[in-house]
N, C-alpha and C positions, 0 to 999 in steps of 0.2 A: 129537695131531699127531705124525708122523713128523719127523725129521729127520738130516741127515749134520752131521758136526764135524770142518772143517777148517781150514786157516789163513785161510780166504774166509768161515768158519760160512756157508757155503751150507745150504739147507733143499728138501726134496723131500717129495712130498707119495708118501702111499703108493699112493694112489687105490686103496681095497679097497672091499668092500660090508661094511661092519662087521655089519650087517643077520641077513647071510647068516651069521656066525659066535655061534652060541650056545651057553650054557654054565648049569646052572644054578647052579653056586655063584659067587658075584663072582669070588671070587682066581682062580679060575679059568679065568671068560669075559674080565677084563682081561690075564690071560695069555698068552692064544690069541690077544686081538687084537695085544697089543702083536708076538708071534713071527710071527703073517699080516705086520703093517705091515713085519716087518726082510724080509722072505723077496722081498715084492715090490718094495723097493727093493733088495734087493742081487740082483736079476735085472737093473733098470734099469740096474743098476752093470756090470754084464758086459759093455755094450758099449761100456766108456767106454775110455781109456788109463790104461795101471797108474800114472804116474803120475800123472793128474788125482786119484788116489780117496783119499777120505778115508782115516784109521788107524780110526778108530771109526765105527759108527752105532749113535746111540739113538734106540730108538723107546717109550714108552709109550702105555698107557691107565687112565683111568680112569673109574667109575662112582659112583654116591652108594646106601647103603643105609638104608633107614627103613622100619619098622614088618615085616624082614624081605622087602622088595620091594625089587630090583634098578632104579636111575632111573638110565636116559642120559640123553646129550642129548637134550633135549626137543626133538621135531620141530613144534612151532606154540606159540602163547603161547599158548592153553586149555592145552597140554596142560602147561606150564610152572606155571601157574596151582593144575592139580592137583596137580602134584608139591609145588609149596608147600603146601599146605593141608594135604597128608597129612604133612606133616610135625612139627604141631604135636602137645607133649605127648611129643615121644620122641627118642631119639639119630640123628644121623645119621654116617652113618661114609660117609668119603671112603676109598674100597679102589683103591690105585694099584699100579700093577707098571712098572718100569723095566725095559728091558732092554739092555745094552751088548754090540755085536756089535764085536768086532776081527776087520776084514778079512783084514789081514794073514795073522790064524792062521787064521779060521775059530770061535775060538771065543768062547761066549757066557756073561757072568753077568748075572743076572737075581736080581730081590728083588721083595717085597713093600712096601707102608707103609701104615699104616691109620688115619688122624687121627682122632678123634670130636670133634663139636660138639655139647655139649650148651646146651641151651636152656632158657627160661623161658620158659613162655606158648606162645607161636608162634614160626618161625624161617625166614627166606627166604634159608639160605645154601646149598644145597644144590639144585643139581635144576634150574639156570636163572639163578640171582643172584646176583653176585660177596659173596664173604664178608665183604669190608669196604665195601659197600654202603652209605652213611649208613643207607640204610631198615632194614638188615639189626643194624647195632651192638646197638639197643636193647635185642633178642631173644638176644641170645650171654647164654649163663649161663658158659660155659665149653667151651677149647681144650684137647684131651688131643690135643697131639701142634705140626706148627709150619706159618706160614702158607703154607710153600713148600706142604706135603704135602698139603694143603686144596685148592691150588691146581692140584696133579695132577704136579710137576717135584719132589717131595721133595730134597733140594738134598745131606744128609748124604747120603741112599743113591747118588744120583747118582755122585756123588765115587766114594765106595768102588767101584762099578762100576768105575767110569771106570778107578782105579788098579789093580785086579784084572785086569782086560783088559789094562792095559797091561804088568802085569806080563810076561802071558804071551809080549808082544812080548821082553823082555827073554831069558828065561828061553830060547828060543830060538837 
């Protein structure tokens, strides 16, 4: 999900064809989607008044990685259903990109975070099922990394963005 931060936390939707934008290493197709989602909301921004507009917009994405195969969002529950299944017996890694655009300057930082859940047995945290799912608890062997970043809004990098960008307000 895209959205703008302002005194209102108003929230805009990017409306892209994610579909349409592929990439095949994750850090990379999360990348491109998160820079499509800022580009087409700060078009929508162009015809607003300068001062309605936010100071920042963040947009991310993220994907789930297992057995080397790249899972979005699963578009039906079969296919939700396979991406669980293929998930047992191996790591899955949550590959998320942040990206903080300051209007004001024009300019952008952007990071990476990469959480791994590893599991025992089977694991339904990835790929369709919230990670602290009761159904999901049994199967967590172990959290390399923290629950914001599992959940796609890593919170430490967030921040850092956040202030980086702002800096550049300053510095101006």
């Amino acid at each position: 999900m895209a959205s703008t931060c302002n005194n209102s936390s108003s929230f805009k939707s990017a409306d892209i064809d994610e579909k349409a934008i592929r990439r095949e290493k994750p850090e990379e197709l999360v990348k491109a989607l998160a820079e499509a989602k800022a580009d087409a909301i700060q078009l929508n921004l162009r015809n607003r008044d300068s001062r309605d507009l936010p100071t920042l917009l963040i947009t991310s994405d993220q994907v789930k990685v297992s057995k080397g195969m790249i899972r979005e969002r699963p578009t039906s529950t079969e296919e939700a259903r396979e991406f669980i299944k293929g998930y047992s017996g191996d790591v899955a890694f949550a590959v998320n990109y942040i990206l903080v655009t300051n209007l004001s300057t024009g300019g952008r930082k952007g990071g990476w975070d990469i959480p791994e859940v590893k599991e025992g047995g089977m694991t339904c945290v990835a790929g369709g099922l919230r990670l602290m799912h009761p159904s999901s608890l049994p199967f967590i062997k172990e959290l390399v990394g923290t629950m914001d970043s599992v959940r796609g809004l890593p919170k430490n990098l967030t921040e850092k963005l956040i202030r980086e960008s702002l800096q550049e307000t300053v510095e101006m």
